[in-house]
N, C-alpha and C positions, 0 to 999 in steps of 0.2 A: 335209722333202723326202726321197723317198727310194729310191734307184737301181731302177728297172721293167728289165726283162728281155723280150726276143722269147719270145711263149711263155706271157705272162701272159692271162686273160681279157680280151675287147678291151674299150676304152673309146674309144667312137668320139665324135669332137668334134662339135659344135654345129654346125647349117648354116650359123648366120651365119658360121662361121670362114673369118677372110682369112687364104691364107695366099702370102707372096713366096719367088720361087725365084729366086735370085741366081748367077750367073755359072755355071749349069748347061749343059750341053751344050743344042743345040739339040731333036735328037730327044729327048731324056728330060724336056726342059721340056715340050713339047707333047702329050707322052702322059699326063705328070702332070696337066697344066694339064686336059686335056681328059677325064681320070677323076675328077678330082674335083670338074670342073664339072658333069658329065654324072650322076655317080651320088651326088651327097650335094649339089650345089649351091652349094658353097665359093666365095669368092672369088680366084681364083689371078692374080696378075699376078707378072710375068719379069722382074728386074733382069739389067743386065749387068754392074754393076757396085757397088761401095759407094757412090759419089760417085750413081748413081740412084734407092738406096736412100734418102739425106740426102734427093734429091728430093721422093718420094714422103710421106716423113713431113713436110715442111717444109708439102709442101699436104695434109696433116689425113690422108693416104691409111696410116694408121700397119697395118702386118700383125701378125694375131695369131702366127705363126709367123714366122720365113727358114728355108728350107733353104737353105744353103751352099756351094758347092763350093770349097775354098780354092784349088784345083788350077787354078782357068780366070781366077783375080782380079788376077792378077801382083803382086799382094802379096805377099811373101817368107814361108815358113813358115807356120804358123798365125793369125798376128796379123791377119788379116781376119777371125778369131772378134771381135776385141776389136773392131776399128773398127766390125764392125755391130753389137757391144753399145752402144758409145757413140753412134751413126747413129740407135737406133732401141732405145733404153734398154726400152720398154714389151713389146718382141717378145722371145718365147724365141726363143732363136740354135742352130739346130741344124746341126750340122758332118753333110754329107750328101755322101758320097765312097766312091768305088769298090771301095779297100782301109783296113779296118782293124786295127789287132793294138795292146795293151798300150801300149805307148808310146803310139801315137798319140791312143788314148783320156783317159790320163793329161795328156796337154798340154792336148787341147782342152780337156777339164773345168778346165785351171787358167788358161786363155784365158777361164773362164765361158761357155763351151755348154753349153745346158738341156738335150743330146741328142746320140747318135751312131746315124745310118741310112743304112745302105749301099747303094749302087746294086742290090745283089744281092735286097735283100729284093721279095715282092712289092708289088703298090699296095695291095689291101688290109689286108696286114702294116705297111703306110705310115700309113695311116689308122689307125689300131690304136694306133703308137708315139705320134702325132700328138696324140691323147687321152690317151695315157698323158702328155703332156710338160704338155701343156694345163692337167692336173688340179694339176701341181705335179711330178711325179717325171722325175728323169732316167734314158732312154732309151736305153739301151746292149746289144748284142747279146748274145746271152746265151750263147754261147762268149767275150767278151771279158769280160762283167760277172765269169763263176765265176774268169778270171783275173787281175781286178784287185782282186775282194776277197783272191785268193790271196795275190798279191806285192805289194798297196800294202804299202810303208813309210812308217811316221809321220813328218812330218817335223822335225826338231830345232824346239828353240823360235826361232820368230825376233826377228830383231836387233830389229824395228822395233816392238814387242808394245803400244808407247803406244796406245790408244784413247781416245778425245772421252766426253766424259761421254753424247751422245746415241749412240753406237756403242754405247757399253753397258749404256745405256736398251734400244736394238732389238735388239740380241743378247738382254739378259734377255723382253723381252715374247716374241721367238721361240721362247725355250728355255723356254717358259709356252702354247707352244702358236699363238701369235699368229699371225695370216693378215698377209701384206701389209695390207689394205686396212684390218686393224682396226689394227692400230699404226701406221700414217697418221691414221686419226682420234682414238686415244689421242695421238697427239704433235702433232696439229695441222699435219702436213704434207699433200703428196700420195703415194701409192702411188709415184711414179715416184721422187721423192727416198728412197722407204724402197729400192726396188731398186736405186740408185745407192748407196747404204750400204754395201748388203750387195753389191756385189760389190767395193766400199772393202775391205770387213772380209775378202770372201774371199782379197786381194788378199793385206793384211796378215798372218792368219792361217794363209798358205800351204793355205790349203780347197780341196775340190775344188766345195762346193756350199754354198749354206746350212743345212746339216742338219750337214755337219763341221765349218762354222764353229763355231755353236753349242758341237758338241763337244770342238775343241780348243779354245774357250774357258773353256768348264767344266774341262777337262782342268789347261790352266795357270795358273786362280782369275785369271782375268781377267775372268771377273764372278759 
């Protein structure tokens, strides 16, 4: 996986793509909602909340995308990146807010959001990041991406560095190139338990994504 920038050649997603806008302001739901009904054919439906989101998936209605807004969830902090990882395990979780800078970027990716897209961008530029996130790569502005390759620090080895012999089964098939869905069917799982894994592993490995997991796992011969 590995960090797309504003900026990049677009990669515009699939029409079948659903995609849910979670506790977005009203005006900026409905303009979204109705540009990417209107000009690409998308499936867009409007959460208000996370507990609408568990709805949603609970009846099959599972989104290929969330944009986010953590700012309207009354969830404290970032931790509504995480409950709609765990709401809705199959959907990239994209933190979709007004302002971004370094920190903030750095949290949500260790919250496991496949994405950061700001109110500022256009809709088109939306759609653009949209596919870039879709394809596998995380989505980060590209005045904030040059600064968090600049000043990420590694982080020390962690305390808790035990891995499961199947952690380090899907770490090594990863680090071998392996797609989700093909090391689900090498381990005889589904896709969803291998993305529950990996964001175990990112958890563990202090990662920002599955591509650093990998890396600091190689890094500290942990597999």
């Amino acid at each position: 996986m590995n960090i797309a920038q504003s900026g990049r050649k677009p990669t515009n997603p699939s029409d079948e793509t659903s995609i849910c806008l979670v506790a977005t302001s009203r005006m900026i739901s409905e303009a979204i909602q109705h540009f990417l009904k209107t000009e690409y054919g998308f499936d867009v439906s409007v959460a208000g909340s996370i507990d609408e989101v568990r709805s949603l998936v609970a009846d099959g209605n599972i989104p290929d995308v969330i944009l986010l807004d953590p700012a309207n969830t009354g969830i404290k902090g970032l931790d509504a990146l995480s409950q709609a990882a765990r709401a809705s395990s199959d959907s990239k979780i994209v933190l979709f807010t007004h302002k971004v800078d370094t920190n903030l970027a750095k949290n949500a990716l260790s919250k496991g959001a496949d994405g950061i897209i700001s109110h500022g961008q256009s809709l088109r530029s939306l759609v653009n990041a949209i596919g870039l996130i879709q394809s596998g790569e995380v989505f980060i502005p590209a005045n904030i991406n040059s600064e968090l390759h600049h000043n990420w620090v590694e982080p020390a080895r962690p305390r808790n560095e035990a891995l499961t012999h199947r952690e380090k089964r899907i770490l090594q098939l990863a680090s071998d190139g392996g797609t989700n869905k093909e090391i689900a069917q090498e381990l005889g799982i589904t896709e969803s338990q291998v993305k529950m894994v990996m964001r175990t592993l990112c958890a563990k490995l202090q990662a920002k994504n599955r591509t650093h997991a990998v890396v600091r796992a190689n890094r500290l011969d942990l597999i």
